[in-house]
C-alpha positions as a Markdown table, in Angstrom:
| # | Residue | x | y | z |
|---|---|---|---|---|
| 1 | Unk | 56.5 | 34.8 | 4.0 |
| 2 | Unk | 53.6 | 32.9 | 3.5 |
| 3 | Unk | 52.2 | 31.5 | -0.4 |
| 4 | Unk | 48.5 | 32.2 | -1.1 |
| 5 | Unk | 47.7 | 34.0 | 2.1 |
| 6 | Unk | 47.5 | 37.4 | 3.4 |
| 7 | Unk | 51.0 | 36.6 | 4.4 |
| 8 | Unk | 50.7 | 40.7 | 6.0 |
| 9 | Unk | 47.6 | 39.6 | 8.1 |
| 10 | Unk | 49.0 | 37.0 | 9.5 |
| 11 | Unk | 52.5 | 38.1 | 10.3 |
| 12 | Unk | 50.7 | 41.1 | 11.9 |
| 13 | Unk | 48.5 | 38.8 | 14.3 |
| 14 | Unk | 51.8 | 37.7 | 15.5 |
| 15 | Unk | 53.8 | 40.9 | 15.5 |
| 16 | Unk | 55.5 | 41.1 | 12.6 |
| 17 | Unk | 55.8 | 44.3 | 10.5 |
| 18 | Unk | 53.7 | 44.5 | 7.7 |
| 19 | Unk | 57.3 | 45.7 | 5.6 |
| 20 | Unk | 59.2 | 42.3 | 6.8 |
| 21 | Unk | 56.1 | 39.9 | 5.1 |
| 22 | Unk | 55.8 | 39.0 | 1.9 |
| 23 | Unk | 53.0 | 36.8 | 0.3 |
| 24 | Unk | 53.6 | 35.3 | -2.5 |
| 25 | Unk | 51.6 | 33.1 | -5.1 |
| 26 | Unk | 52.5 | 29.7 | -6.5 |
| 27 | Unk | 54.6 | 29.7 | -9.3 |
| 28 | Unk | 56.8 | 32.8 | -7.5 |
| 29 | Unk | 58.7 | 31.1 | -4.8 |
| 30 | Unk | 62.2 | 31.9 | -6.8 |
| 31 | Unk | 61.0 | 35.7 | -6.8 |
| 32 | Unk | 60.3 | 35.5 | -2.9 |
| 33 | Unk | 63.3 | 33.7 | -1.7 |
| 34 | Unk | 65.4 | 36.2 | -3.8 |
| 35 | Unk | 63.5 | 39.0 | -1.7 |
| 36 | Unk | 64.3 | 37.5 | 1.3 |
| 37 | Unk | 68.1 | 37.1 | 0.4 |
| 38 | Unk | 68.4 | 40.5 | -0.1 |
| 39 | Unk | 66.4 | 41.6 | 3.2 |
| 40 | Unk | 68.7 | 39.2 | 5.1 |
| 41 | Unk | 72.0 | 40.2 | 3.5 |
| 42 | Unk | 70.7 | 43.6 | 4.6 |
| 43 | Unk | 70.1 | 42.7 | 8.2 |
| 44 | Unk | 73.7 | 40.9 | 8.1 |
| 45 | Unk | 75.5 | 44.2 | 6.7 |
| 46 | Unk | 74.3 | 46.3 | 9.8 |
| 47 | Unk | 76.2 | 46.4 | 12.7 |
| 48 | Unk | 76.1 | 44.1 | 15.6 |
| 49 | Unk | 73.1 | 44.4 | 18.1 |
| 50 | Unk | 71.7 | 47.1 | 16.0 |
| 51 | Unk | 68.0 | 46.0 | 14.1 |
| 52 | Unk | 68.3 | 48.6 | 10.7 |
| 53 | Unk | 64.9 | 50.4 | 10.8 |
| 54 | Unk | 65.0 | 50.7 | 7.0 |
| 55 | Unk | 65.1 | 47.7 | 5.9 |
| 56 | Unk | 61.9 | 45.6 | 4.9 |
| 57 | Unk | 60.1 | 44.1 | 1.4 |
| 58 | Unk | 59.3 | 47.1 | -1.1 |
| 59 | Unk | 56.9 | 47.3 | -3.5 |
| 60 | Unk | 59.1 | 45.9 | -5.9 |
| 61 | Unk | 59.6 | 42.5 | -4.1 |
| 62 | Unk | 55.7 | 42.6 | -3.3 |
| 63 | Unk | 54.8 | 42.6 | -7.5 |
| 64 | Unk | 57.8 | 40.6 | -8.1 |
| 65 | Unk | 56.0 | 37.8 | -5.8 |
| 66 | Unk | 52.6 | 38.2 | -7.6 |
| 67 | Unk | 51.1 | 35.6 | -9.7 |
């Protein structure tokens, strides 16, 4: 997650998928952090050892986090 960068950019330069970033703009934190409960309560849900393919920010959370 990253506020007022290409948070998808620069997750990618490290090797992060571009489905598990999320930029967000000031003023939206409360909209990203909720995003991000809901990706991690996903990843918590699935069974041990086992990454769920699936699971990522959608375009809902991405306009949700807009400014």
């Amino acid at each position: 997650m990253g506020a007022d960068q290409d948070a998808i950019e620069v997750g990618a330069s490290i090797g992060i998928r571009a489905d598990r970033s999320l930029t967000y703009g000031r003023g939206r934190a409360r909209a990203a952090y909720a995003a991000s409960s809901r990706l991690t309560s996903a990843f918590r849900a699935a069974p041990a050892g086992v990454t769920p393919d699936g699971v990522g920010f959608d375009q809902q959370d991405r306009t949700a986090a807009r400014d």
